[in-house]
C-alpha positions in Angstrom: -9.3 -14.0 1.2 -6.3 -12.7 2.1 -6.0 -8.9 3.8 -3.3 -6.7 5.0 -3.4 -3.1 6.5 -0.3 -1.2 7.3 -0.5 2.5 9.2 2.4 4.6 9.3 3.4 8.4 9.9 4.8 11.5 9.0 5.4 14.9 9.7 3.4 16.5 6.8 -0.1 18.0 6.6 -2.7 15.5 5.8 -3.3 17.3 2.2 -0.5 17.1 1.3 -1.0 13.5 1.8 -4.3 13.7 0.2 -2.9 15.5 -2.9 -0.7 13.2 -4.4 -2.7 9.9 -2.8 -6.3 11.6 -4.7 -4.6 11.1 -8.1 -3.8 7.1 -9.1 -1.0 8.6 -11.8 1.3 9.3 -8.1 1.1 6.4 -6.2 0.3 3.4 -8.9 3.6 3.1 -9.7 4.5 2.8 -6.4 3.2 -0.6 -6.4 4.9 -4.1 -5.8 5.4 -5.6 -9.2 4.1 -2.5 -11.2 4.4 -3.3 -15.2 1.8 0.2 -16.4 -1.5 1.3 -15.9 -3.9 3.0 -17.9 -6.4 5.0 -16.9 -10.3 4.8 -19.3 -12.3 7.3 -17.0 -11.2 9.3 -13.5 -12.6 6.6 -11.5 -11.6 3.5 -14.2 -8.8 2.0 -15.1 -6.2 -0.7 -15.9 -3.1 -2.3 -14.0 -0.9 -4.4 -15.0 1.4 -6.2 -12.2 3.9 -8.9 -12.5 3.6 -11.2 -9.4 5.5 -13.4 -7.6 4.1 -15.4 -5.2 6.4 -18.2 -3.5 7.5 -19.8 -6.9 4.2 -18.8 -8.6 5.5 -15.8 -10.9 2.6 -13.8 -13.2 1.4 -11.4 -14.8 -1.7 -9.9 -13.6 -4.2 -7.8 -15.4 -6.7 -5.8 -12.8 -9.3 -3.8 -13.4 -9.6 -0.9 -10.3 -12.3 1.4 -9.6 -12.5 4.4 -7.3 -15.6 4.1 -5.7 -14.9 6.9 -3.3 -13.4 10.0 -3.0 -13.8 11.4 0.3 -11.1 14.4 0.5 -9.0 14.8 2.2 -9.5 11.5 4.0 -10.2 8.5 2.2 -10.1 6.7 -1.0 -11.2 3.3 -1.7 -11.0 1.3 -4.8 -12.0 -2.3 -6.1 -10.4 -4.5 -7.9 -11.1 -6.8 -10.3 -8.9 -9.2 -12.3 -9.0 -9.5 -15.8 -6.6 -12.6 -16.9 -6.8 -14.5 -13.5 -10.0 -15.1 -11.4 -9.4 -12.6 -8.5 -11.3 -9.8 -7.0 -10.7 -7.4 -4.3 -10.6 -4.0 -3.4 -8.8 -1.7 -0.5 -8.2 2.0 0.8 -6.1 4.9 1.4 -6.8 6.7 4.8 -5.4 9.9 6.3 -5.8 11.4 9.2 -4.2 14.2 11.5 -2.2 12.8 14.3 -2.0 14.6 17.3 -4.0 13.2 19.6 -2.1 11.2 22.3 -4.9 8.6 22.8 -5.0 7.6 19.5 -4.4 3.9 18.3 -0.9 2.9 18.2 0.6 2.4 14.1 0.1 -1.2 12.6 2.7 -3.1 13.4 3.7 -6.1 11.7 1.8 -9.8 13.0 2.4 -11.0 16.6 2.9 -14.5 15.1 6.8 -15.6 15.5 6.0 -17.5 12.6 4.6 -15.1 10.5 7.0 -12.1 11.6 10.4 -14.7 10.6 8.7 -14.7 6.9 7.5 -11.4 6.9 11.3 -10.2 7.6 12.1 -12.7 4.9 10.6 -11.6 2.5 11.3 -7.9 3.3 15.1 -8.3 2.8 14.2 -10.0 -0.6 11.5 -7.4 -1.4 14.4 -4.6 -0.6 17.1 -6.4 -2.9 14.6 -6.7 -5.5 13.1 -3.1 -5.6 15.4 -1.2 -3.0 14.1 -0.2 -0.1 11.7 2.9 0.3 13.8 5.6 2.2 12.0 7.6 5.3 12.9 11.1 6.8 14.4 10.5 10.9 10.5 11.3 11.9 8.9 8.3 10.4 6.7 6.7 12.4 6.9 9.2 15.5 4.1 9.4 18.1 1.4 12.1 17.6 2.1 15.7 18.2 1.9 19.4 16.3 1.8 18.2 12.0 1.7 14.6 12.3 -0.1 12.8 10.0 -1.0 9.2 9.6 -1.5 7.4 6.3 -2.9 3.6 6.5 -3.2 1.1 3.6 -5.6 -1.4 3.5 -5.6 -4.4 0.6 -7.4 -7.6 0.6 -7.4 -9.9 -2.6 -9.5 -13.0 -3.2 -7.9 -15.4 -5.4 -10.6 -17.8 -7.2 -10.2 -20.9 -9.0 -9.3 -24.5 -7.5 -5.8 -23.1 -7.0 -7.3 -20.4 -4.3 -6.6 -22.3 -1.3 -2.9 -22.5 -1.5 -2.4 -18.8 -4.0 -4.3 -17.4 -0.5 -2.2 -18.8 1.9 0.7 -17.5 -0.1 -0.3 -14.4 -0.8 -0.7 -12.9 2.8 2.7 -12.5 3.8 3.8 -11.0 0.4 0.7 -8.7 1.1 2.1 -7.1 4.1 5.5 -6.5 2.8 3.7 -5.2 -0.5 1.5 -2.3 1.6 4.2 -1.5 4.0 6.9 -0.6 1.1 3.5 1.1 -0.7 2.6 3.6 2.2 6.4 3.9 3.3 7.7 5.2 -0.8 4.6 7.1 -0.9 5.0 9.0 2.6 8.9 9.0 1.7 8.2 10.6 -1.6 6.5 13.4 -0.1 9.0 13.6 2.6 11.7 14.3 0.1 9.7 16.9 -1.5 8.6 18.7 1.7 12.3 18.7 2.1 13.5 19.9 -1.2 10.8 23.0 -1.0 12.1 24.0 3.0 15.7 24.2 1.4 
């Protein structure tokens, strides 16, 4: 199985946060690879992502469903895949940030290894689909209207091919929630922005 969370911040009230994370139609297309989505119910629906995976490229059909709704904090979904034998599932949390003692933000892997393709694959992920633009406050430390928004995925391929589609998959995974939570947070940013002006 491979699993990725990514945890970054902003200077914007954690409904604001929750507003626009509560409804898939904001952040789906958002997503690494997005092709559409359509939705059959509030909780159900249908994505359709074109992946590339080292030089695995394909097109993935997933079935997601909310199976929580805990405003304004959380969101969790599973996934399951439709043309390719995967499953899966992840979250959305927010939470205020003003608390000194709190956890430090995720921070990419300790491994040298992993960090050199992580980094990689950024600069390609960033000539491919740009990269997601922040406001100067991005990932501050806590203090008076900080928020904190983490992104959790994981993904379990199935099939004989599993083995190795896992292995590949992981660091493409990080890059993939780290652009997710940073165009979504920068989205709003640009908004909060455009409404102070």
């Amino acid at each position: 199985m491979a699993e990725t969370e990514y945890t970054t911040t902003a200077r914007l009230p954690v409904e604001t946060i929750w507003n626009f994370v509560q409804e898939m139609d904001n952040w789906a297309p958002y997503l690494t690879g997005y092709q559409s989505h359509e939705k059959s119910s509030d909780t159900e629906s249908v994505w359709v992502l074109k992946g590339d995976v080292g030089v695995l490229s394909r097109t993935l059909k997933f079935r997601v469903t909310i199976t929580e709704w805990s405003g304004p904090q959380r969101v969790v979904f599973e996934l399951e895949g439709l043309n390719e034998a995967m499953t899966g599932g992840g979250r959305f949390e927010m939470e205020a940030y003003a608390d000194p003692d709190a956890p430090p933000v995720t921070r990419a892997s300790t491994n040298p290894f992993a960090r050199a393709v992580q980094a990689v694959l950024r600069f390609f992920h960033g000539l491919v689909y740009g990269r997601a633009e922040r406001a100067q406050s991005a990932d501050a430390g806590p203090g008076a209207g900080m928020s904190r928004l983490t992104f959790q995925l994981r993904v379990d391929p199935g099939g004989p091919m599993a083995p190795m589609v896992n292995a590949m998959m992981k660091p493409a995974m990080v890059v993939a929630a780290e652009d997710l939570a940073n165009r979504i947070i920068g989205h709003l940013e640009r908004e909060a922005a455009a409404d102070s002006s």
